[in-house]
Every structure is written in C-alpha cells, then in structure tokens.
Residue frames relative to the residue before (quaternion, step in Angstrom):
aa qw qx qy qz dx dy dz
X 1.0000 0.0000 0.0000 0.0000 0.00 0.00 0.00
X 0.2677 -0.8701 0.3583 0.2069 3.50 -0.76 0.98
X 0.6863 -0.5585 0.1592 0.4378 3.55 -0.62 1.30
X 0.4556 -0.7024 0.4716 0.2768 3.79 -0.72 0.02
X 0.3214 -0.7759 0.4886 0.2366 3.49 -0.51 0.86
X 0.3210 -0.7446 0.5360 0.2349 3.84 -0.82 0.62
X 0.3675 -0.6824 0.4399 0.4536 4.07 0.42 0.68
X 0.4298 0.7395 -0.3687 0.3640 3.83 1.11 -0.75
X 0.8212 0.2979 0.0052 0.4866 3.10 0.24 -1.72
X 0.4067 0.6316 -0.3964 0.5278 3.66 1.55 -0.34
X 0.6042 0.5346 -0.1471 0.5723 3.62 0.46 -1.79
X 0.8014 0.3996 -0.3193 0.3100 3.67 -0.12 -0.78
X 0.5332 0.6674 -0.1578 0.4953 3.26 1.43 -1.83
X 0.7127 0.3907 -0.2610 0.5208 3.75 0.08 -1.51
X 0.5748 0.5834 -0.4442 0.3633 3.96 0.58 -0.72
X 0.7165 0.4699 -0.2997 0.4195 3.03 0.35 -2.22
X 0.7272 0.5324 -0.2880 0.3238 3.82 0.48 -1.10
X 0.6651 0.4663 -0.2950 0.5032 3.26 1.23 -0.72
X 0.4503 0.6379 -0.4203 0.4622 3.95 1.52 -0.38
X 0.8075 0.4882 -0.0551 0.3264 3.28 1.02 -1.79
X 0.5372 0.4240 -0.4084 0.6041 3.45 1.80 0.08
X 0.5637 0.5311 -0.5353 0.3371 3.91 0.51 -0.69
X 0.6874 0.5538 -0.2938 0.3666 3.00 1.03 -1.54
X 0.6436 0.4689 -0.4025 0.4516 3.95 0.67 -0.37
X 0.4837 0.6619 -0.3593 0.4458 3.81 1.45 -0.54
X 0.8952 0.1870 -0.1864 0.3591 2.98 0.98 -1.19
X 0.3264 0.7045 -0.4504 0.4407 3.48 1.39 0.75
X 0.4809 0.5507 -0.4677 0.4968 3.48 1.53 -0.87
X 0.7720 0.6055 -0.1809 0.0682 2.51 0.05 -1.50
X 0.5319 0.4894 -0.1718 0.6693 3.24 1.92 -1.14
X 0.6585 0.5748 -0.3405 0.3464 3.67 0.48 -0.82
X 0.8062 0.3301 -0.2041 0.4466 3.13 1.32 -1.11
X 0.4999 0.4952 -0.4686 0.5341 3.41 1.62 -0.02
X 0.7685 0.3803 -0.4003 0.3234 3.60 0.77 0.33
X 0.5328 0.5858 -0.4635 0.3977 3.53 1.20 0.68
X 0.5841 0.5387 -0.3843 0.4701 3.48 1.55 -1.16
X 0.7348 0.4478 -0.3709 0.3494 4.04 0.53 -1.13
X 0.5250 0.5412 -0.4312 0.4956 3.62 1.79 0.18
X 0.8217 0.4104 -0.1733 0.3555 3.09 0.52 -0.64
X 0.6628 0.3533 -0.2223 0.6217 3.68 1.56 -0.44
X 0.6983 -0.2695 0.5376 0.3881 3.57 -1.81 0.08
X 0.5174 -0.5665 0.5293 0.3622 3.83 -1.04 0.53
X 0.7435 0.5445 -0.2682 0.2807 2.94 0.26 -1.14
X 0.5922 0.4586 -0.3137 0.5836 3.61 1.34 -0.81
X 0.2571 0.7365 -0.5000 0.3760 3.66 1.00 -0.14
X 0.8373 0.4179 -0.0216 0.3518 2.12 -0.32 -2.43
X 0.5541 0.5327 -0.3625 0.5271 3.85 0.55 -0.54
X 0.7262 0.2697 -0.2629 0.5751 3.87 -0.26 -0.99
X 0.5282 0.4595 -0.5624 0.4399 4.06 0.52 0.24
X 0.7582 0.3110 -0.3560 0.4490 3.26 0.24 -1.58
X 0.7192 0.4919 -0.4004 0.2838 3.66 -0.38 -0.66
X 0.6752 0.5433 -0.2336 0.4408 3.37 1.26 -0.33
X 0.6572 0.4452 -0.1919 0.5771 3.17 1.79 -0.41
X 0.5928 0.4895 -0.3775 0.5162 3.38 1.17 -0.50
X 0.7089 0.5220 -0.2702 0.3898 3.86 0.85 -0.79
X 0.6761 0.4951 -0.1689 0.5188 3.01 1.05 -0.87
X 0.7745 0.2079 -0.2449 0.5450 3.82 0.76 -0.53
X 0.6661 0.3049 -0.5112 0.4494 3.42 0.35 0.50
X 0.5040 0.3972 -0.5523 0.5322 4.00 0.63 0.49
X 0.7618 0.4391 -0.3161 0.3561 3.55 0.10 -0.76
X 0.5001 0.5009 -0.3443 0.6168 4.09 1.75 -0.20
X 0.7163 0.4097 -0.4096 0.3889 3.41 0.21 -0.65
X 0.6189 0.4808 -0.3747 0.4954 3.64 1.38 -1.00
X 0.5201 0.6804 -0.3569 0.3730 3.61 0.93 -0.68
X 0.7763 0.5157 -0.0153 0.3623 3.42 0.34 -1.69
X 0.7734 0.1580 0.0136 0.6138 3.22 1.51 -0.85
X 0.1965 0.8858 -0.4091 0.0967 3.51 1.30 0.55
X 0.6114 0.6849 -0.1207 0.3777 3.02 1.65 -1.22
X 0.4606 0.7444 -0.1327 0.4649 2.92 1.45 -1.40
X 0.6249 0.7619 0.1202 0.1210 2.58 0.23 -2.26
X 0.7919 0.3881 0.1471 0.4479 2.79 0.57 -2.52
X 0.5340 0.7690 -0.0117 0.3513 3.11 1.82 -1.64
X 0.7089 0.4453 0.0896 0.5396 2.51 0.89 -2.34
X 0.7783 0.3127 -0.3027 0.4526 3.75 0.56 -0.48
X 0.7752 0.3573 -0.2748 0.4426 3.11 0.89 0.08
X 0.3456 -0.8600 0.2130 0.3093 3.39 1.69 0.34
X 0.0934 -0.8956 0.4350 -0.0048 3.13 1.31 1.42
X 0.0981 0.7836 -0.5438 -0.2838 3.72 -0.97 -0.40
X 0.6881 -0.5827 0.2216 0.3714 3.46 -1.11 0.63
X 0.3840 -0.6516 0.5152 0.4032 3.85 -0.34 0.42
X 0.3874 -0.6379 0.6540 0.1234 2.97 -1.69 0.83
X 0.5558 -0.5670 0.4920 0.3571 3.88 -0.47 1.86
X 0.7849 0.4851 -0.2701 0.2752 3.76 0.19 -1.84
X 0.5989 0.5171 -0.0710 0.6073 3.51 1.07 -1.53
X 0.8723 -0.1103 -0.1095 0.4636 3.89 0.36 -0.08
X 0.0989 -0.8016 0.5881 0.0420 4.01 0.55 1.47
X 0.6477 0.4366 -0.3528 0.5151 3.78 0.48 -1.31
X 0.6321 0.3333 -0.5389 0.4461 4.16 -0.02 -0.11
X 0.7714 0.4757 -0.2781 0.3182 3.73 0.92 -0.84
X 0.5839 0.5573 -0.2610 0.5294 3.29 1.38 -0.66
X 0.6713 0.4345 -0.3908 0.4559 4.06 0.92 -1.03
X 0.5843 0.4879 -0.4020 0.5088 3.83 1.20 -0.83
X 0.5454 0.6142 -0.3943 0.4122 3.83 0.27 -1.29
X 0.6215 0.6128 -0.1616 0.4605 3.63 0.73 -1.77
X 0.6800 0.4552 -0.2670 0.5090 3.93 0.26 -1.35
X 0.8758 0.3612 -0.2185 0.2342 2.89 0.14 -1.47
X 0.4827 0.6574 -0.2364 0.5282 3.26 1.60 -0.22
X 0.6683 0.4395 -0.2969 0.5216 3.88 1.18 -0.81
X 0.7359 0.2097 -0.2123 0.6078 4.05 1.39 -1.08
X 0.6435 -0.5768 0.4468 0.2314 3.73 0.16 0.71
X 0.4774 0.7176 -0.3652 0.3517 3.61 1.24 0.90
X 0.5311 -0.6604 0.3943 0.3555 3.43 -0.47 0.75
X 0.3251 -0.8317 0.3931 0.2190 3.38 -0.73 0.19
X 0.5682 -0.7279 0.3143 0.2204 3.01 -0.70 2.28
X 0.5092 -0.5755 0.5218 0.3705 3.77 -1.54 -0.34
X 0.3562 -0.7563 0.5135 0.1935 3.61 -0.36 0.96
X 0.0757 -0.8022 0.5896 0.0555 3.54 -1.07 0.51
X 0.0046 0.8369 -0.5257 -0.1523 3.50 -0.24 -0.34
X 0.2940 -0.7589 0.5803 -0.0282 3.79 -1.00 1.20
X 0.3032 -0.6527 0.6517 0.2395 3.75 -0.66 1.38
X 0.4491 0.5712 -0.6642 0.1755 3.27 -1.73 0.96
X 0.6083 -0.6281 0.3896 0.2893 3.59 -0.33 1.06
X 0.7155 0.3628 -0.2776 0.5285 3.77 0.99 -1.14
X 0.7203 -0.5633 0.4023 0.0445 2.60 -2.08 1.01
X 0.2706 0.7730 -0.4842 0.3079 3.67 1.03 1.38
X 0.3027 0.5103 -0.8015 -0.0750 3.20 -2.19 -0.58
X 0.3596 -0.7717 0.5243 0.0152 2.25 -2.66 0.16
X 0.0115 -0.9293 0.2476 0.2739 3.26 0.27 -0.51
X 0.1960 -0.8944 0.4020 -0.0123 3.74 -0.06 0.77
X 0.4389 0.6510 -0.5100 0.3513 3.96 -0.68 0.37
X 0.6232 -0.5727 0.4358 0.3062 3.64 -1.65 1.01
X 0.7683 -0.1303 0.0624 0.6236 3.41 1.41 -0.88
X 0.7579 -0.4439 0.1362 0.4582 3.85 -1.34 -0.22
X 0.5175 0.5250 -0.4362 0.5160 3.58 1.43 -0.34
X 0.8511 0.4522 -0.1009 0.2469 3.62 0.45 -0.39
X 0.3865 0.7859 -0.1575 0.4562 2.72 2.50 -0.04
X 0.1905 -0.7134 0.6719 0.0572 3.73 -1.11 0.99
X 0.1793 -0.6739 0.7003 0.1528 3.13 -1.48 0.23
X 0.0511 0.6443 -0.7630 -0.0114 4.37 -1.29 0.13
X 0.1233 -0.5530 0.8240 -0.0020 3.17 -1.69 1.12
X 0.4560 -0.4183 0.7291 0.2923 3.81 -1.51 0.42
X 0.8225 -0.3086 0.4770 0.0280 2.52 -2.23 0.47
X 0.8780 0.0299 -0.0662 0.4731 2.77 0.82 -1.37
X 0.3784 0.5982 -0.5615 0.4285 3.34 0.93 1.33
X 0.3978 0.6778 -0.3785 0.4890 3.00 1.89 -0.71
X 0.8090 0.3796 -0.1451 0.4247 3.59 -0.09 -1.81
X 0.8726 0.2654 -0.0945 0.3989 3.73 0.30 -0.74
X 0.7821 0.2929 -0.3743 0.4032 3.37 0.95 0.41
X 0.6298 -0.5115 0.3997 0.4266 3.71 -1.24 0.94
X 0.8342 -0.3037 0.3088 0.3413 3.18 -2.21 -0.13
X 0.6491 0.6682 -0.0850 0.3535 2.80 1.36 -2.08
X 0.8339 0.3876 -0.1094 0.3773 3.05 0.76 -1.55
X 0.5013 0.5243 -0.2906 0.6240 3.63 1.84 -0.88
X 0.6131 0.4268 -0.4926 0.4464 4.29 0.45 -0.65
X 0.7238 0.4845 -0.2812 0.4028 4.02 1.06 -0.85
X 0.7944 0.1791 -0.4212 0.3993 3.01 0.64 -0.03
X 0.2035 0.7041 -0.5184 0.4405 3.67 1.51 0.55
X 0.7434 0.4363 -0.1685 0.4781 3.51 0.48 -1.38
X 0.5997 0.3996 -0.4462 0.5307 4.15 0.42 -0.62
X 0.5505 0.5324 -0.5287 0.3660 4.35 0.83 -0.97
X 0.8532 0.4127 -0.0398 0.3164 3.60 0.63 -1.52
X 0.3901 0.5176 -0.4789 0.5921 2.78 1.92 1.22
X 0.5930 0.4739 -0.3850 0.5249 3.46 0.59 -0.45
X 0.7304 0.3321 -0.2721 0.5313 3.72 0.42 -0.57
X 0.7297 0.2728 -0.3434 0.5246 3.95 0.48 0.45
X 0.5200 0.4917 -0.3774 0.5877 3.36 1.18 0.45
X 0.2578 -0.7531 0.5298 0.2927 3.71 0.92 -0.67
X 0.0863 -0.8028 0.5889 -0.0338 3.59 1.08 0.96
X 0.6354 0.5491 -0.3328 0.4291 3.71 0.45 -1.56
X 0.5896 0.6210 -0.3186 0.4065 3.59 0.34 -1.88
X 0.7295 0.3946 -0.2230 0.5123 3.77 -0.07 -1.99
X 0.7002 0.5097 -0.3992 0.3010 3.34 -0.06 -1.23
X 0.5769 0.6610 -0.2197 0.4267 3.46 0.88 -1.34
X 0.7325 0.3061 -0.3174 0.5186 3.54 0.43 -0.88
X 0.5003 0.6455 -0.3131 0.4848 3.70 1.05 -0.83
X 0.5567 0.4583 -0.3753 0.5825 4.01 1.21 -0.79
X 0.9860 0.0478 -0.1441 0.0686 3.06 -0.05 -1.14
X 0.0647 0.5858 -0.6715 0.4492 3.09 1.55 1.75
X 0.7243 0.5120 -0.3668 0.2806 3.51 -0.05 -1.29
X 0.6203 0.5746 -0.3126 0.4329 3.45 0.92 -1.05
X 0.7194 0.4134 -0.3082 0.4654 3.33 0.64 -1.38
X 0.5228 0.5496 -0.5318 0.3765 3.72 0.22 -0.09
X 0.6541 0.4974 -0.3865 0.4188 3.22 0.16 -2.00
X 0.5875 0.6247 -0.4141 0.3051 3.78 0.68 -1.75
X 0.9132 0.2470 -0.0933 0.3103 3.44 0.08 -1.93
X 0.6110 0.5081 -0.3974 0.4589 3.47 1.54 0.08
X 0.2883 0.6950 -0.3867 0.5333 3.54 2.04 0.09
X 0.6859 0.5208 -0.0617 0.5044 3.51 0.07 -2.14
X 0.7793 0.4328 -0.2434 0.3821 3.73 0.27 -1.05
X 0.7201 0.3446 -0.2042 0.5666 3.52 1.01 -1.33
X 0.4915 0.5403 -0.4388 0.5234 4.12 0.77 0.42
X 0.7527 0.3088 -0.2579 0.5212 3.39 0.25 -1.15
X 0.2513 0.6798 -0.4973 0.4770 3.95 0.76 0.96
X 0.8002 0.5097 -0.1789 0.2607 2.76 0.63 -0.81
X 0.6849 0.4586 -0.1096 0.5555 2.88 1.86 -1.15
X 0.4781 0.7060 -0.3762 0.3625 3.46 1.39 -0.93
X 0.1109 -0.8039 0.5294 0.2475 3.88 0.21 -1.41
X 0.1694 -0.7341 0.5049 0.4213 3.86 -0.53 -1.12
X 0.2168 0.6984 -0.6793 0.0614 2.90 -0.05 1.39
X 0.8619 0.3223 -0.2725 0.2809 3.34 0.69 0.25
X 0.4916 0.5518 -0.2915 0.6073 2.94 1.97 -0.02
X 0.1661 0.7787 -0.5964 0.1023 4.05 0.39 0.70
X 0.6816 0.6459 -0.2707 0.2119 3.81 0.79 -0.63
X 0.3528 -0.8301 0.2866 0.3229 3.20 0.41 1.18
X 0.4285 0.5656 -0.5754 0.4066 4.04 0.88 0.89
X 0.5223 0.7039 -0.1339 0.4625 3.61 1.79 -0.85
X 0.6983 0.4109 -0.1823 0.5571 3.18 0.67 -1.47
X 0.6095 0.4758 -0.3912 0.4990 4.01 0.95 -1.10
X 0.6616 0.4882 -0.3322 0.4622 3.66 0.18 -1.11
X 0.5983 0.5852 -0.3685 0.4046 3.82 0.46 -0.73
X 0.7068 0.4826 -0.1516 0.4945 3.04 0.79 -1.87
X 0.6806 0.4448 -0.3357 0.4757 3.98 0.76 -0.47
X 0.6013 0.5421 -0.4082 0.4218 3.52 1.10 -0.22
X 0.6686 0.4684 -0.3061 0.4898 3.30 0.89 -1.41
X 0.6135 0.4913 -0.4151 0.4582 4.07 0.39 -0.37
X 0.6841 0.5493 -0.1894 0.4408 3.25 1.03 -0.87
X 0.7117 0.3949 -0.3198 0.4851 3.47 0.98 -0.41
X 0.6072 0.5414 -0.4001 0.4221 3.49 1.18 -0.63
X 0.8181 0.3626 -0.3021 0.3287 3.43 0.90 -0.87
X 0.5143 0.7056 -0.3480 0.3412 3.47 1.55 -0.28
X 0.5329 0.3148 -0.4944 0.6103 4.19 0.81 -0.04
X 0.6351 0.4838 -0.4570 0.3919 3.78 -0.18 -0.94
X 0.6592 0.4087 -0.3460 0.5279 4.29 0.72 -0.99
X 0.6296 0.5590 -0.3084 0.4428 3.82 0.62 -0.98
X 0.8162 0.2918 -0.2948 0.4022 3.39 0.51 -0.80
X 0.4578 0.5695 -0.4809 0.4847 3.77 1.33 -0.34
X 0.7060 0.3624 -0.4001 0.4584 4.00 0.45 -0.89
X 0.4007 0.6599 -0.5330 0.3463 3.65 0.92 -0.45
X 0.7927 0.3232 -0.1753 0.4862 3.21 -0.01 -2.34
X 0.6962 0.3571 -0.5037 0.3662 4.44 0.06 0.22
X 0.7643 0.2954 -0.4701 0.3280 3.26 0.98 0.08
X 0.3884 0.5588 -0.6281 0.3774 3.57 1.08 0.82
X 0.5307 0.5505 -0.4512 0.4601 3.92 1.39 -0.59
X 0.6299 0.4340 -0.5345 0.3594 3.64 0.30 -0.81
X 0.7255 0.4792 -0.4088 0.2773 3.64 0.62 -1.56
X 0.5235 0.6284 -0.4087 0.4050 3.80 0.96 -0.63
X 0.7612 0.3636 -0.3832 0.3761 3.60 0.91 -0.31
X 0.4007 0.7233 -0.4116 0.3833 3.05 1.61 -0.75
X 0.6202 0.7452 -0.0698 0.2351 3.08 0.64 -1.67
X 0.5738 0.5102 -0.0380 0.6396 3.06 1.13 -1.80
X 0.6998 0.4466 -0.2177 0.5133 3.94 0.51 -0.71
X 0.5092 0.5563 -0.2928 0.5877 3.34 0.90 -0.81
X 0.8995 0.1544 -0.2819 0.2959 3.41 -0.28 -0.85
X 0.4565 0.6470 -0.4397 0.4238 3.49 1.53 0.12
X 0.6107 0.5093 -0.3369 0.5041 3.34 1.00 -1.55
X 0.6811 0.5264 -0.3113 0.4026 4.33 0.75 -0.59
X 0.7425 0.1765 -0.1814 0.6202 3.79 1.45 -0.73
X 0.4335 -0.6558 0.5474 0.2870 3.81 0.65 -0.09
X 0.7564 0.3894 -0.1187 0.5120 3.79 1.25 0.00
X 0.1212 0.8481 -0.5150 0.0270 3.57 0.37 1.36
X 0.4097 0.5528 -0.6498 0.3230 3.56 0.84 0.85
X 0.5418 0.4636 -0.5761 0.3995 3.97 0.40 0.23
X 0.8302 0.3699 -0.2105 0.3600 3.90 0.76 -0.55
X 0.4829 0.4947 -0.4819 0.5383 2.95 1.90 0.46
X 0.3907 0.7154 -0.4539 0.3600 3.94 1.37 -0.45
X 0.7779 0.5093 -0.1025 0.3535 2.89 0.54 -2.01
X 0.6498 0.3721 -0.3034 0.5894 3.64 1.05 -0.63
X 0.6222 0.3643 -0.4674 0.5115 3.84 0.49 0.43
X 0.6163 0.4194 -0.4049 0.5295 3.62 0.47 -0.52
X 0.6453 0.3927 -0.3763 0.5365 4.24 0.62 -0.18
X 0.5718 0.5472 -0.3897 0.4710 3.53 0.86 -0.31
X 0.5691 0.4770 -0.2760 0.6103 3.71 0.75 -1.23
X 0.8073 0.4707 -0.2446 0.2587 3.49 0.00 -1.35
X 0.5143 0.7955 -0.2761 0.1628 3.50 1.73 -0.39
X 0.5598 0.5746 -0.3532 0.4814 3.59 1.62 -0.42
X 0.5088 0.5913 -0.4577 0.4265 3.91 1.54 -0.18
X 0.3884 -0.7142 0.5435 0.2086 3.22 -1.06 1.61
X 0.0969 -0.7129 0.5930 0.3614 4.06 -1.23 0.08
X 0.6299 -0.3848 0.4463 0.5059 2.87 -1.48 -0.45
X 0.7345 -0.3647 0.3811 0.4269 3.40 -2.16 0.52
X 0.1399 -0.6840 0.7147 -0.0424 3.57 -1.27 1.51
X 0.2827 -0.6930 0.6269 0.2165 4.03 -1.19 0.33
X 0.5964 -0.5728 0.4835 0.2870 3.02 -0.92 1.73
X 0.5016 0.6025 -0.4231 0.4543 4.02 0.52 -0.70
X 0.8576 0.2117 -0.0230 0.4681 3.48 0.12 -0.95
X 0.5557 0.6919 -0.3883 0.2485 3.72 0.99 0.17
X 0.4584 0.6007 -0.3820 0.5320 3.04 1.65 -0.03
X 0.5917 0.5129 -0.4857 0.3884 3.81 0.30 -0.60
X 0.5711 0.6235 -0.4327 0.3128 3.64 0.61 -1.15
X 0.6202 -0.5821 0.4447 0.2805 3.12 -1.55 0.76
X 0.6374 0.1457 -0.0957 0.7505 3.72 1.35 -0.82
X 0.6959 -0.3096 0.4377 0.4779 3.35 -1.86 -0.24
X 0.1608 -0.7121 0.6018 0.3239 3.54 -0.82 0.26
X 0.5053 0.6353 -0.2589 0.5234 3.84 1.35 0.59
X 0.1308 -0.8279 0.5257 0.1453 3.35 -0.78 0.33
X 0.6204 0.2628 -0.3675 0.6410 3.09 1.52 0.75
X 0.7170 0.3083 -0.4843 0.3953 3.43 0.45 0.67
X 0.0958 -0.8767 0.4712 0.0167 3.51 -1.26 1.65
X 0.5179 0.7569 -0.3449 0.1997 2.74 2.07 -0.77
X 0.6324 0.5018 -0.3523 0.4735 3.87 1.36 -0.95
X 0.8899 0.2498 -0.0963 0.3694 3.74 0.55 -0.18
X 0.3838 -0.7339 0.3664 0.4241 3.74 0.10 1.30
X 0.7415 -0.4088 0.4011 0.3496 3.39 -1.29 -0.43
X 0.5854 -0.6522 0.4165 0.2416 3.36 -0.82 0.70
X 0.5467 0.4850 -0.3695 0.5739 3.46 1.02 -0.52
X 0.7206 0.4421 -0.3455 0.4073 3.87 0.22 -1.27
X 0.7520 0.3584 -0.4120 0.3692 3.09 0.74 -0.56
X 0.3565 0.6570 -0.4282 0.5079 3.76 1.28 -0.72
X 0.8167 0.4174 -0.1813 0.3549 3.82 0.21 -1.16
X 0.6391 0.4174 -0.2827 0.5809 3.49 1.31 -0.37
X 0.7211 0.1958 -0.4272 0.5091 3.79 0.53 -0.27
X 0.5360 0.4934 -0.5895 0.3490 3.64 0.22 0.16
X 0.6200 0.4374 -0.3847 0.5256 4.17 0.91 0.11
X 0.6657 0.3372 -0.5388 0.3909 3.80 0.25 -0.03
C-alpha cells in the first residue's frame, strides 16, 4: 500500500524544491557573471551588468504590475455577470471566506476546453477566468476544486516568485546574448596563452548552454508550483475527489481544440492549454496520482 501524502508536507516539499531550483538559476547566474569578469576588462563587466539588468527588470515590472490586465486581454476574457453565473460567484465567494482571501475579479473566456487561470501582482490584485467549458461540463464539486488549486497560486504569490525567477532568467539569456556578440569585437591580441584560449572556449560553451539550462529549471519550477497548487486547494476544501474529477474529465476532454492561447500566458492555465506543450505543467496522471494519496 502506498504511503499517504499529507497536503501539508505536499505544500512544504514542492516549496523547499522550488527554493532549490531558483537557487541553481542563480548560481548560473553568478557563475557566468564570473567567467565574462575573467575574461573582459571590469569595466565592460560592469556595462553588460547594467544593461542586462535594466532590460530585463523593467520588461519583466511592467509584465509584473499589469499581469492581470495582461492575462485578460490576451485571451479576450469577459467579466462574469454575478446574475448569469452565481455558482462561479458563490463557489469563489465560499473559498475565500474558508482561507481569509480577498475576493479576486472573475472573468470568464469562450473555449469549449476545460481550463482557467489565475493572474495578479498579489491577492488584492488577483483575477480569476474559467472557459466555458469548465463552465458547461464540470460539477459543483469538481469546478469548487479547481476554483480552489487557481487560489493557491494567488495566496502563495505564485506570480510574485515566478517573477523574480523571470528575471534571473532574463538576465542570463541578456548577458550570454551581449557576451557571445562582443566576441566578435574583442580579438586575441592579448589573450594568446593557451590557459586563456581554454578558459575562453569554456565560456563560450557555457553561454550557449546556460539560457537553454535556466529555462528547463524555469518550466520544473512552474511544475513544482502546479503541485503546490493542487495542495492548496485540498488544504482549502478538505476534499480532493472534486479535483481529481476535474483532472479526469480534462484528460477525456484532451482532443477538444481551444481557441489561439499566447505561449506568454500558457503557463497560468489550470492544464496546458496545448497538447504539445508539457514542459510548464506535470502530467495529468502524476498529478491524478498524488492527490488520490492524501
């Protein structure tokens, strides 16, 4: 018989791991700001720092600040209507009342498949969107669970973490971008010694592979938060056969085309809104398999 999972310790576990990939982001990150200051004048250092930080955190604030917006807008959300949809307002009304959370703006998005999302900088600022057809095809039970996994991510501050997690990532891509260009201009006149030339040659391997390593830990810890998540919303109803429903009825539901989604914003979604993209979201079975044990 396999061991039972306490959502507690679920919630805890997925944290510590998600602490422990940022933290390997940012070792790149130092690692690789320590091959270029070996290998360049400080001062040019310093130059592919600032520009790399200035580019990278002010695209990633503006996405920050206005995610919500944002999220809405690309997917051409409209506002629910209290009258036309009480059960979406009453099951949210309901959550938030059991974990002490303000209570997000609802949206709702036409698309036959069985999705939402949730988006915002924090809980005062925080949207929710169900599809249509989570609207049309799932029970009380099974729409309150995955209502409840949306509003883990928003009382966790999923958005908040993630964000800094952009923009370590960004600044790599930025300075190993910035680093393998300015190759070009550098030359060897002065670096002829072949301890120079080796070290050179480990940077430039290194930069190509460091956004490509950064973003693979990116997309597992958006997997870790998806479990977190999933916990979250058990620990919110005490009852995760409505959100294990719901992830079999998306399982069945998977040959339903949606409408055009931006990769930018497919990660928020409650499932892939893709059938070829898994990398932002674990598998439906695993997850199906971890809340059937708590």
């Amino acid at each position: 018989m396999e061991k039972r999972i306490d959502f507690r310790d679920q919630i805890s576990k997925n944290k510590r791991k998600s602490f422990f990939l940022m933290m390997i982001v940012f070792i790149v990150l130092v690692f690789l700001g320590y091959i270029i200051s070996f290998l360049f004048e400080p001062g040019y250092f310093f130059v592919i720092m600032v520009i790399s930080i200035i580019f990278s955190i002010g695209y990633i604030l503006v996405s920050y600040y206005k995610s919500d917006k944002i999220a809405i807008a690309s997917v051409g959300a409209k506002k629910a209507s209290y009258d036309r949809h009480k059960e979406y307002y009453h099951l949210v009304e309901g959550l938030t009342l059991a974990s002490g959370m303000p209570m997000p703006r609802l949206y709702i998005m036409e698309s036959p498949q069985i999705n939402a999302f949730a988006s915002g900088r924090d809980p005062k600022n925080a949207v929710v969107c169900v599809t249509t057809g989570a609207l049309e095809k799932l029970e009380k039970r099974e729409l309150e669970g995955v209502l409840a996994h949306e509003l883990g991510h928003i009382a966790t501050c999923d958005m908040r973490y993630m964000t800094l997690v952009a923009v370590m990532v960004g600044m790599i891509a930025i300075i190993s971008e910035i680093f393998l260009r300015s190759l070009w201009f550098k030359g060897g006149s002065n670096d002829n010694n072949k301890g120079n030339a080796i070290f050179m040659l480990i940077g430039i391997i290194f930069a190509i592979l460091a956004p490509i390593v950064v973003q693979l830990v990116q997309f597992s810890i958006s997997r870790k938060r998806e479990f977190v998540a999933d916990a979250s919303a058990v620990k919110f109803t005490r009852y995760p056969v409505g959100l294990i429903s719901a992830l079999k009825k998306i399982k069945q539901d998977s040959g339903v085309e949606t409408r055009k989604v931006s990769k930018a914003v497919a990660p928020l979604f409650f499932a892939s809104p893709f059938r070829n993209m898994t990398s932002t979201h674990p598998p439906l079975e695993k997850r199906i398999e971890v809340l059937e044990r708590m």
